[in-house]
C-alpha positions in Angstrom: -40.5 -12.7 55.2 -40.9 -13.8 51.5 -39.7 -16.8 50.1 -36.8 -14.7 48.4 -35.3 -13.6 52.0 -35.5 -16.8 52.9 -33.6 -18.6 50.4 -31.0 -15.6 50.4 -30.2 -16.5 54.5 -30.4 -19.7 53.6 -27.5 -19.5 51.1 -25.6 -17.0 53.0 -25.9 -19.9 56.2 -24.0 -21.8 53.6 -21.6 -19.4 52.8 -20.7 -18.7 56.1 -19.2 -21.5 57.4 -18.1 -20.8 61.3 -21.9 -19.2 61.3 -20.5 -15.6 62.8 -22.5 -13.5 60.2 -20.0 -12.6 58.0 -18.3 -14.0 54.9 -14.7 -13.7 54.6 -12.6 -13.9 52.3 -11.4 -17.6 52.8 -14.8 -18.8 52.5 -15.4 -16.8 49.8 -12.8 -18.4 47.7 -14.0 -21.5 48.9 -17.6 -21.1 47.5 -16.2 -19.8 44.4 -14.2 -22.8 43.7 -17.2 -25.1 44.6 -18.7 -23.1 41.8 -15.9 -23.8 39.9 -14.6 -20.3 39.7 -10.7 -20.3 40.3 -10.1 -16.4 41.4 -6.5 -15.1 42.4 -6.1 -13.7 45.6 -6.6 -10.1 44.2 -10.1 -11.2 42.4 -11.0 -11.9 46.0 -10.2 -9.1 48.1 -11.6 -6.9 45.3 -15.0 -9.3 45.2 -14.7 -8.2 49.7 -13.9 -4.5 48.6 -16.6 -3.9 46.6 -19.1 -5.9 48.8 -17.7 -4.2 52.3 -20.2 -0.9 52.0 -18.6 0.5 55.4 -15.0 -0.3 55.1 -14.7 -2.3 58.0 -13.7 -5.6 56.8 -16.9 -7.8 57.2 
């Protein structure tokens, strides 16, 4: 692994906070606001949309 895969599962650990591979959307928002990034609802299931290549929610 290079040092940039590592840092990127690294900061998705973070992200995911119950640690069951996905991110939803809850701790998406979360992160976002950490970052200080107030997003609506709607900014955030679109943010999941456009992430979730398969359609099937994670």
């Amino acid at each position: 692994e290079t040092d940039a895969e590592e840092e990127l599962k690294e900061a998705f650990k973070v992200f995911d906070k119950d640690q069951n591979g996905y991110i939803s959307a809850n701790e998406l928002r979360h992160v976002m606001i950490n970052l200080g990034e107030k997003l609506t609802d709607e900014e955030v299931e679109q943010m999941i949309k456009e992430a979730d290549l398969d359609g099937d929610g994670q």
